[in-house]
N, CA, C, O and CB atoms as a CASP TS submission, in Angstrom:
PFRMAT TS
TARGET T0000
AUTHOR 0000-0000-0000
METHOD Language model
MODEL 1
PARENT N/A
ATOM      1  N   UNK     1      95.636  81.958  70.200  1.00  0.00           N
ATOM      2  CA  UNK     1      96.281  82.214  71.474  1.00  0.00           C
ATOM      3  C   UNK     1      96.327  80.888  72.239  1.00  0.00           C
ATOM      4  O   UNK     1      95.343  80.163  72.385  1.00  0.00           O
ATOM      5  CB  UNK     1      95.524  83.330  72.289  1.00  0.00           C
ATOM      6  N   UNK     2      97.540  80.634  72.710  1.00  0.00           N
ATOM      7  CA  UNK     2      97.608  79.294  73.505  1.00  0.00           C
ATOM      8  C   UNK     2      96.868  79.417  74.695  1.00  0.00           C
ATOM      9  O   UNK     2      96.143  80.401  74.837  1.00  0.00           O
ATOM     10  CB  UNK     2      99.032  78.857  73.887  1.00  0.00           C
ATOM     11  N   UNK     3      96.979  78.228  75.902  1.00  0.00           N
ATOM     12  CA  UNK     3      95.842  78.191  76.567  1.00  0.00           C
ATOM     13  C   UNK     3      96.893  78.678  77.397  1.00  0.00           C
ATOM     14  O   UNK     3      96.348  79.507  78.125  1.00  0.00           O
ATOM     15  CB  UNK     3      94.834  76.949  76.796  1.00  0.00           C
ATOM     16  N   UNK     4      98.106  78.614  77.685  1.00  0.00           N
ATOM     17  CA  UNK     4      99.122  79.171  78.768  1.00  0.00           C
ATOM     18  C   UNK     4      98.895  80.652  78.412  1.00  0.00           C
ATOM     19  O   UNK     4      98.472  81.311  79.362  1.00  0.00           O
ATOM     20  CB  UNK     4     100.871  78.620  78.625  1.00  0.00           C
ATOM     21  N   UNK     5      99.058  81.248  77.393  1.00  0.00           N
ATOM     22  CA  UNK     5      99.114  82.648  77.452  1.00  0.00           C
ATOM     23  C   UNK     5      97.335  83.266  77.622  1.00  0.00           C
ATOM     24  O   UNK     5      97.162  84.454  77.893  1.00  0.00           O
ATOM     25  CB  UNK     5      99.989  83.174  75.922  1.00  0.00           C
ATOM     26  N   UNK     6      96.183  82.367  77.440  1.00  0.00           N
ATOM     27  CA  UNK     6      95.205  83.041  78.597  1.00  0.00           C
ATOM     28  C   UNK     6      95.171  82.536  80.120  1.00  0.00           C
ATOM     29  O   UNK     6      94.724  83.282  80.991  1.00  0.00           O
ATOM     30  CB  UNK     6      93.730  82.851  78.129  1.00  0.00           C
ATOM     31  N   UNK     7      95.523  81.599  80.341  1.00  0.00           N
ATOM     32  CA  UNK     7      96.453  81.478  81.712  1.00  0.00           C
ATOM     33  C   UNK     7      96.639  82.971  82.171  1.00  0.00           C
ATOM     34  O   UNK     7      96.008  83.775  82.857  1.00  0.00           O
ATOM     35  CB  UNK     7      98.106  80.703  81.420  1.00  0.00           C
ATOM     36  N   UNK     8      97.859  82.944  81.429  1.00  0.00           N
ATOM     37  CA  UNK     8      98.092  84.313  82.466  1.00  0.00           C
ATOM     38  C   UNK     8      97.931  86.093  81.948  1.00  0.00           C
ATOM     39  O   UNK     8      98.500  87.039  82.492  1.00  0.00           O
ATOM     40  CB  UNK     8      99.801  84.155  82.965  1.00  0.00           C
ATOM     41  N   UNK     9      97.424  86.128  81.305  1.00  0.00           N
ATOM     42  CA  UNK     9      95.971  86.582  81.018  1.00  0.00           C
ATOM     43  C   UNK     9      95.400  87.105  81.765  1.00  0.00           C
ATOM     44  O   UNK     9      95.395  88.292  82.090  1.00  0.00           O
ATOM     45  CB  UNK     9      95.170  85.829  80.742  1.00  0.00           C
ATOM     46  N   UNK    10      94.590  85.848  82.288  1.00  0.00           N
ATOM     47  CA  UNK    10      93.710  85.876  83.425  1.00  0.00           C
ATOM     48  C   UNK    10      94.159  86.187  84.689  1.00  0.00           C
ATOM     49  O   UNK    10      93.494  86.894  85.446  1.00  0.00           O
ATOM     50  CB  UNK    10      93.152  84.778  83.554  1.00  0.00           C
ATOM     51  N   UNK    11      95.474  85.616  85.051  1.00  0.00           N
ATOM     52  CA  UNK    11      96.030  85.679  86.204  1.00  0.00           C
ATOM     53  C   UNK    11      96.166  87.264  86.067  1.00  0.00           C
ATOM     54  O   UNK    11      95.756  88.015  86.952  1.00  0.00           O
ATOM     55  CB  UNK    11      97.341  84.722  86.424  1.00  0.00           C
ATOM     56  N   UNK    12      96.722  87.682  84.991  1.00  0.00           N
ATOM     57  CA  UNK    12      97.125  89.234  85.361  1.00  0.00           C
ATOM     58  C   UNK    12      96.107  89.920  85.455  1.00  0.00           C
ATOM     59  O   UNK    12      96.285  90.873  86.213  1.00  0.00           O
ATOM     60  CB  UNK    12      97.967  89.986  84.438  1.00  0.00           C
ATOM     61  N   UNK    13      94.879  89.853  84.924  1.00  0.00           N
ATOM     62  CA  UNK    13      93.326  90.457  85.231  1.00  0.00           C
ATOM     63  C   UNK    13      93.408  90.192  86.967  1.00  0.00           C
ATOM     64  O   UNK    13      93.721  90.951  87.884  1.00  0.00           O
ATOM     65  CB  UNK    13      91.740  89.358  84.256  1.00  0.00           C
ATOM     66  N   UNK    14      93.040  88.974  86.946  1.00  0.00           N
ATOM     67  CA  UNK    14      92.807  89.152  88.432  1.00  0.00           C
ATOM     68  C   UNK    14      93.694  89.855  89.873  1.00  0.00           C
ATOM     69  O   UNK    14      93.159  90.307  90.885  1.00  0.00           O
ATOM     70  CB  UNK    14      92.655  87.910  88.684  1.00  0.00           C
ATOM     71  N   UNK    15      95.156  89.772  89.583  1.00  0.00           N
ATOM     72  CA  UNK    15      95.791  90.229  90.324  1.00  0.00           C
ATOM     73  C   UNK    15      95.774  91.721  90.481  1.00  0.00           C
ATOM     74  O   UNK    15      96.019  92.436  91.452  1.00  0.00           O
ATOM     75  CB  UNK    15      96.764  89.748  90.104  1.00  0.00           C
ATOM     76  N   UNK    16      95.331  92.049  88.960  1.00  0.00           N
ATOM     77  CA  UNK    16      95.380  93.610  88.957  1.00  0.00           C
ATOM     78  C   UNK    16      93.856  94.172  89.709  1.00  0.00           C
ATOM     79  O   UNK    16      93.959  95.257  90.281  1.00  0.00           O
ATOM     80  CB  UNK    16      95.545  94.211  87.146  1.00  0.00           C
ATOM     81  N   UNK    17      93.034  93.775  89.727  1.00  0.00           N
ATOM     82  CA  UNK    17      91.536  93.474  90.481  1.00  0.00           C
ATOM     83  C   UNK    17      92.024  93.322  91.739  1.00  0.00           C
ATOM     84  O   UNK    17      91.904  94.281  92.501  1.00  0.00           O
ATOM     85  CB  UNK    17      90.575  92.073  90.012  1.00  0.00           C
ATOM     86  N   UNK    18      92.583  92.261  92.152  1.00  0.00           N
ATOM     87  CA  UNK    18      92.940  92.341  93.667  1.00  0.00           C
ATOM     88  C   UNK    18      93.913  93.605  94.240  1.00  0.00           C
ATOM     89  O   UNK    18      93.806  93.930  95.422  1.00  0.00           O
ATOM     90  CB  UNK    18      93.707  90.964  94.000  1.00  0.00           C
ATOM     91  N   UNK    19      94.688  94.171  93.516  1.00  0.00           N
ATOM     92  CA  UNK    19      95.454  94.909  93.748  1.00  0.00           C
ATOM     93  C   UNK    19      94.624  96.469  94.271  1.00  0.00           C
ATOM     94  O   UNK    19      94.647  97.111  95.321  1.00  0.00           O
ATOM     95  CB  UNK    19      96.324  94.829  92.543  1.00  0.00           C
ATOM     96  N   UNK    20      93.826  96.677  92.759  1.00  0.00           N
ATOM     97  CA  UNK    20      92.625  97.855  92.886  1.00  0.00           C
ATOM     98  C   UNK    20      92.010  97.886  94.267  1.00  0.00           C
ATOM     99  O   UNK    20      91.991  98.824  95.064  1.00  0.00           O
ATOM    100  CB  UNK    20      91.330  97.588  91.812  1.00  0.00           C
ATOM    101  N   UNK    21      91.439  96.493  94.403  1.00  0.00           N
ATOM    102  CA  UNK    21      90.448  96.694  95.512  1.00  0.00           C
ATOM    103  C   UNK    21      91.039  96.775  96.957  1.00  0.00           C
ATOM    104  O   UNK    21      90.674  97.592  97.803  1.00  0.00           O
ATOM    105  CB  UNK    21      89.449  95.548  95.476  1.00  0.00           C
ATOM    106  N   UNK    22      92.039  95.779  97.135  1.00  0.00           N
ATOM    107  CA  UNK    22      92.853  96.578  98.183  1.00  0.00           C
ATOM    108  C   UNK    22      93.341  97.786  98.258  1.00  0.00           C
ATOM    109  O   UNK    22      93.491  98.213  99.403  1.00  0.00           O
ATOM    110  CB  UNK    22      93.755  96.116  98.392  1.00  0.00           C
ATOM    111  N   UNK    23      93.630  98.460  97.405  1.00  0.00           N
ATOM    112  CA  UNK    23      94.335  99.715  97.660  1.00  0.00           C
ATOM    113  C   UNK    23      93.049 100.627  97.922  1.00  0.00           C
ATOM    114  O   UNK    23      92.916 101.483  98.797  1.00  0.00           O
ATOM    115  CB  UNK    23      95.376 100.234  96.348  1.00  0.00           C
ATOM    116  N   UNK    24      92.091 100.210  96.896  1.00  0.00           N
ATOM    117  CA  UNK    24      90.626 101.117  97.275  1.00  0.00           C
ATOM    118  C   UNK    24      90.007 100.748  98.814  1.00  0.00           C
ATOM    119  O   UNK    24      89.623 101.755  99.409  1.00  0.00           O
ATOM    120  CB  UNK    24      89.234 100.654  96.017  1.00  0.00           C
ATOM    121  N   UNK    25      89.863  99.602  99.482  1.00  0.00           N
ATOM    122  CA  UNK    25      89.890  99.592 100.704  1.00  0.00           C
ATOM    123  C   UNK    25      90.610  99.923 101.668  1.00  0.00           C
ATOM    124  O   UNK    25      90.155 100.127 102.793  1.00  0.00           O
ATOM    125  CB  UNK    25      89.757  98.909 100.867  1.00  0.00           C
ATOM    126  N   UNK    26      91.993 100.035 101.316  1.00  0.00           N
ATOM    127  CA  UNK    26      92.656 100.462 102.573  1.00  0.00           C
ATOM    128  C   UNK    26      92.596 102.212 102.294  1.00  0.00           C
ATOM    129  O   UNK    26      92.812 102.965 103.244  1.00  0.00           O
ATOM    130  CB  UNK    26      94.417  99.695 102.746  1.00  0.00           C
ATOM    131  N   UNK    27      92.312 102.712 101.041  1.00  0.00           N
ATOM    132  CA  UNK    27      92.056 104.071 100.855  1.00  0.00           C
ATOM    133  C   UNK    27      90.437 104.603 101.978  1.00  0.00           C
ATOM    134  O   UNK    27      90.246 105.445 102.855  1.00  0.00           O
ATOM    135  CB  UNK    27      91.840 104.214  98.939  1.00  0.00           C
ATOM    136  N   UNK    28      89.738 103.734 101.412  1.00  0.00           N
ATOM    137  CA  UNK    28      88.252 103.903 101.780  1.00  0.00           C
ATOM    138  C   UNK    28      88.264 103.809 103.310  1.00  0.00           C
ATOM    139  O   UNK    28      87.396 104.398 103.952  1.00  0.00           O
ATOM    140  CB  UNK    28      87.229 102.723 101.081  1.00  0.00           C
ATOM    141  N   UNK    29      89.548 102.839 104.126  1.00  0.00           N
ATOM    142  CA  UNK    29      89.218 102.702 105.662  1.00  0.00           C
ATOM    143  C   UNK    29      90.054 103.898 106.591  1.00  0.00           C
ATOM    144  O   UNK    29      89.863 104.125 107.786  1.00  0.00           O
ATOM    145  CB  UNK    29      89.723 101.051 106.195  1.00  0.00           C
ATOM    146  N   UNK    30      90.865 104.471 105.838  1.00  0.00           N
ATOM    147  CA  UNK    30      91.532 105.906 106.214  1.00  0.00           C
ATOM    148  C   UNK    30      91.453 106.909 105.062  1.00  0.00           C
ATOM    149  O   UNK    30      92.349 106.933 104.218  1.00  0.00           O
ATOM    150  CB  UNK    30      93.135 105.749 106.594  1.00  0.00           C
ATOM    151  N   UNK    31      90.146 107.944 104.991  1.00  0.00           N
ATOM    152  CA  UNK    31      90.096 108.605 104.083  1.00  0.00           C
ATOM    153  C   UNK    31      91.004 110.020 104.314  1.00  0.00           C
ATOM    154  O   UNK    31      90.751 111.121 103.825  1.00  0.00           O
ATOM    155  CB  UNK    31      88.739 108.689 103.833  1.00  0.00           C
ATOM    156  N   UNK    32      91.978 109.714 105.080  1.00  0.00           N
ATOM    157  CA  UNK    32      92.539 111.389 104.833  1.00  0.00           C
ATOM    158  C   UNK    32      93.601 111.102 103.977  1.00  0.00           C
ATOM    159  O   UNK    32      94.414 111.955 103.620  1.00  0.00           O
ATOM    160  CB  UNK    32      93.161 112.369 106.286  1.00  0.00           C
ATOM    161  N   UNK    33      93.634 109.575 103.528  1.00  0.00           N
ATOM    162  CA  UNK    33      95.332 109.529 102.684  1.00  0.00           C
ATOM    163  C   UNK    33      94.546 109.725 100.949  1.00  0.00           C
ATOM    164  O   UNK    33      95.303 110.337 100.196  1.00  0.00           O
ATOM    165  CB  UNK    33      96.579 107.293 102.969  1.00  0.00           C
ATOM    166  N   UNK    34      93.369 109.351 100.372  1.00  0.00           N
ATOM    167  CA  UNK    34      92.990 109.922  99.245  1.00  0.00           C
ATOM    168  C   UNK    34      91.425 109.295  99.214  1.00  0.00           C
ATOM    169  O   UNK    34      90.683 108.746 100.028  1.00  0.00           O
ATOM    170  CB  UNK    34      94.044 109.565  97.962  1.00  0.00           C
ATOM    171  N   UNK    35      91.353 109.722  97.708  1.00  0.00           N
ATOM    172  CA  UNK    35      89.350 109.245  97.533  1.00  0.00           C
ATOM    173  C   UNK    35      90.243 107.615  96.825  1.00  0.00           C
ATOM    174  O   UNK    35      91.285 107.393  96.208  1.00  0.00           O
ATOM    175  CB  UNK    35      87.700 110.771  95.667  1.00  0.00           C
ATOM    176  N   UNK    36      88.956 106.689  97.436  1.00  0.00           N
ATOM    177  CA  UNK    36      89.559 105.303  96.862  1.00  0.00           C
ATOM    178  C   UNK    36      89.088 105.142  95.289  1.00  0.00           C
ATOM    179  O   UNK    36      89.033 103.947  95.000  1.00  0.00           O
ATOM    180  CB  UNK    36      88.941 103.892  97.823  1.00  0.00           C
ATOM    181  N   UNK    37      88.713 106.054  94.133  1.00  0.00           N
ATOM    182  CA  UNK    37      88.903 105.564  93.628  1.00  0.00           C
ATOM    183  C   UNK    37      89.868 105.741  92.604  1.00  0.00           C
ATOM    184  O   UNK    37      90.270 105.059  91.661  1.00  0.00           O
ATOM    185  CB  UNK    37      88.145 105.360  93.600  1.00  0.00           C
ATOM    186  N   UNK    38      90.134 106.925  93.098  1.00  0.00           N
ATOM    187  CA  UNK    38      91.142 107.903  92.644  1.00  0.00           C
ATOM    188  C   UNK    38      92.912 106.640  92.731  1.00  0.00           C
ATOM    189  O   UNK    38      93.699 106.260  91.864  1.00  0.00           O
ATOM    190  CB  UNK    38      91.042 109.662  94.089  1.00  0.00           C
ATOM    191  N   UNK    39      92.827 106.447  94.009  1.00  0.00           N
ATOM    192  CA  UNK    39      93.656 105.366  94.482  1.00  0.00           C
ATOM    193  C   UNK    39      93.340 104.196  93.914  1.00  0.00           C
ATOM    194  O   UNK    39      94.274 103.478  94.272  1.00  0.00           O
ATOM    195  CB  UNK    39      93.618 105.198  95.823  1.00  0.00           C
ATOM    196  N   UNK    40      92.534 103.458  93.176  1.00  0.00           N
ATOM    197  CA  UNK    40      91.957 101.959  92.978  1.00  0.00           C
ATOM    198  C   UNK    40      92.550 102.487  91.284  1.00  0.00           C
ATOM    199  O   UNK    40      93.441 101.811  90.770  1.00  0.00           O
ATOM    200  CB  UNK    40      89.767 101.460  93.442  1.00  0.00           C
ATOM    201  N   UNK    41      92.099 103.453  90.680  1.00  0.00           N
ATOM    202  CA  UNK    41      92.370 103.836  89.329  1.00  0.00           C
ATOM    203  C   UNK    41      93.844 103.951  89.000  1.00  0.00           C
ATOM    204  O   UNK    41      94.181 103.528  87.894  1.00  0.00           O
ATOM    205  CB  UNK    41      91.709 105.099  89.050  1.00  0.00           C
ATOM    206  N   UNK    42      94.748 104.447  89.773  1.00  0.00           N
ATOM    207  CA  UNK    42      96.054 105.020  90.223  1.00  0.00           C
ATOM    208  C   UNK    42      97.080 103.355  90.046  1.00  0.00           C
ATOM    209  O   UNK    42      98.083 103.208  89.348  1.00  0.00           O
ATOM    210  CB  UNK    42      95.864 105.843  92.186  1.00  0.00           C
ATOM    211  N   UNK    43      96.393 102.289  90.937  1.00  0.00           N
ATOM    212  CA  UNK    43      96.716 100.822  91.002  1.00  0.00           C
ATOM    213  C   UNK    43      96.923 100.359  89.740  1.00  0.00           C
ATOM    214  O   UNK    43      98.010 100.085  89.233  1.00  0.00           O
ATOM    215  CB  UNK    43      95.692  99.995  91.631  1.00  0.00           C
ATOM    216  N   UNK    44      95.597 100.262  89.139  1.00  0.00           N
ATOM    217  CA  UNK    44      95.489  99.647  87.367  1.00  0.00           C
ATOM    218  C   UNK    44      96.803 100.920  86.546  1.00  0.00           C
ATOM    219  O   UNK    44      97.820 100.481  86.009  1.00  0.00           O
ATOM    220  CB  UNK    44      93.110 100.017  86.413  1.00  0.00           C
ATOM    221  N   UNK    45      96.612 101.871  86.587  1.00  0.00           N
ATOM    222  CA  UNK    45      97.652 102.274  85.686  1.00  0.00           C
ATOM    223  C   UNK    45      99.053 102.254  85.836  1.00  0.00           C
ATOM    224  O   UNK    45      99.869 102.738  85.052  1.00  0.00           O
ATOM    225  CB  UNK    45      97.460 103.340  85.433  1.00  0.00           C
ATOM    226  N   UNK    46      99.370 101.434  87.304  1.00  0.00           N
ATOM    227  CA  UNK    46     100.151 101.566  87.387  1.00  0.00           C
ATOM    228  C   UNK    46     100.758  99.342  87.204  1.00  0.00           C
ATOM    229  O   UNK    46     101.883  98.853  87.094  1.00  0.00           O
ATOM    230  CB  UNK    46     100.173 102.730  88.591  1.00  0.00           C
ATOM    231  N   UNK    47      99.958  98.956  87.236  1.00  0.00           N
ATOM    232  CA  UNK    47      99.969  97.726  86.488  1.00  0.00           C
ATOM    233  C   UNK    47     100.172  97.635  85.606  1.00  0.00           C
ATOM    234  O   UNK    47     101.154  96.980  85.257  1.00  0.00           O
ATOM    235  CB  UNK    47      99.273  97.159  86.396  1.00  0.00           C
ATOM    236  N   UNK    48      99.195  98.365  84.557  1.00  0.00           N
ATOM    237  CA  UNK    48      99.029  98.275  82.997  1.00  0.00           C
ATOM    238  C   UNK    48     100.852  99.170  82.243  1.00  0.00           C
ATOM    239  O   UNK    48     101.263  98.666  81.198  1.00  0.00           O
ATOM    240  CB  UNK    48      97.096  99.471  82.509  1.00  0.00           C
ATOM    241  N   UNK    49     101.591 100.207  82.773  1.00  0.00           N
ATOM    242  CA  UNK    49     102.507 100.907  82.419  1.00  0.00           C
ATOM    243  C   UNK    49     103.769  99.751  83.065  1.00  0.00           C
ATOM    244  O   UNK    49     104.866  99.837  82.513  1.00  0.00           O
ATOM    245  CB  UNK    49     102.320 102.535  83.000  1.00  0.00           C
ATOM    246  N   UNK    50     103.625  98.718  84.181  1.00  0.00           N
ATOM    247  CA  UNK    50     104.387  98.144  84.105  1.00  0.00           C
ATOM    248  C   UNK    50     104.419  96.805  83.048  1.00  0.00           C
ATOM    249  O   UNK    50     105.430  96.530  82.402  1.00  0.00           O
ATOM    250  CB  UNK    50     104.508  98.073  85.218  1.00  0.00           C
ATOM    251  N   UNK    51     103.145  96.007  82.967  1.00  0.00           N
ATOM    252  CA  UNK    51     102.900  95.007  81.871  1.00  0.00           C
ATOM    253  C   UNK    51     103.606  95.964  80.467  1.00  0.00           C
ATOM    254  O   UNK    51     104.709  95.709  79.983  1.00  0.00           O
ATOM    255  CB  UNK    51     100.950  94.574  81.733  1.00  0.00           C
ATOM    256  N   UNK    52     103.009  96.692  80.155  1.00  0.00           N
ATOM    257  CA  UNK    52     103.780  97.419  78.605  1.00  0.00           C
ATOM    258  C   UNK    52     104.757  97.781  78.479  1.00  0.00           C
ATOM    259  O   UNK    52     105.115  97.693  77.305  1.00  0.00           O
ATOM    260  CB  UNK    52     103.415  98.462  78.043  1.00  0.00           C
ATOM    261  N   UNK    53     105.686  98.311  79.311  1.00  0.00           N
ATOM    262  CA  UNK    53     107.045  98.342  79.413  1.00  0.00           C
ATOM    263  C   UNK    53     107.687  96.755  79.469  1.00  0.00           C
ATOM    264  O   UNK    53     108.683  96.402  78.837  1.00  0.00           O
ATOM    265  CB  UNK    53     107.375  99.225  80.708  1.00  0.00           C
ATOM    266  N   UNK    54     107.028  96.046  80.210  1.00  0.00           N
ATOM    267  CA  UNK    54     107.614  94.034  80.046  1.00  0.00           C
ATOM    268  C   UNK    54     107.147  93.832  78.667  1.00  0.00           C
ATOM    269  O   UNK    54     107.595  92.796  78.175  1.00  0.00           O
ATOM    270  CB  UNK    54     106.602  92.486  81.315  1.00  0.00           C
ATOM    271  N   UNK    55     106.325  94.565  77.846  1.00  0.00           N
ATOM    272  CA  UNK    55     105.793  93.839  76.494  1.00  0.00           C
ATOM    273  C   UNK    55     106.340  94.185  75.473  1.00  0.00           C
ATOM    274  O   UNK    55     106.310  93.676  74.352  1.00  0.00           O
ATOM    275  CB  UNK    55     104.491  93.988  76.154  1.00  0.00           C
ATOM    276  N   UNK    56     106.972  95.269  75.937  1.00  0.00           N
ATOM    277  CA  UNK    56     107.695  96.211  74.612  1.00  0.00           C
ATOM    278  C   UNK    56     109.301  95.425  74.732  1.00  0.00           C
ATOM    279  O   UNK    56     109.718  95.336  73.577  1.00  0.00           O
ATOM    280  CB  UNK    56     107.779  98.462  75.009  1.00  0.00           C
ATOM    281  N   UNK    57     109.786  95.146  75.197  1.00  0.00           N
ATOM    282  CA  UNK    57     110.978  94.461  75.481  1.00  0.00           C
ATOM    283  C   UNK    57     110.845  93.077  74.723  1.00  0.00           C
ATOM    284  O   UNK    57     111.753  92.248  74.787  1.00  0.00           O
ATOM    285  CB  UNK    57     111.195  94.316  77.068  1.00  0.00           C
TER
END
């Protein structure tokens, strides 16, 4: 694996991490819109179904 493609890799780990935890905090600071982790879990799959649809192409 080249060092560009763990580059971003990594980048996509982390963004998807940042993504989770915001959505789980802004879930967690108004709990009548859902449970955050329900919402933080909801984030990643919805990362991971867009990366595999870009991978399958």
């Amino acid at each position: 694996m080249s060092s560009l493609a763990l580059a971003v890799l990594l980048l996509l780990v982390l963004v998807t991490l940042l993504l989770a935890g915001g959505i789980g905090y802004i879930a967690h600071r108004h709990p009548a819109l859902t449970a955050p982790i329900t919402a933080a879990g909801m984030a990643v799959a919805l990362v991971i179904a867009c990366v595999s649809l870009l991978g399958a192409r």
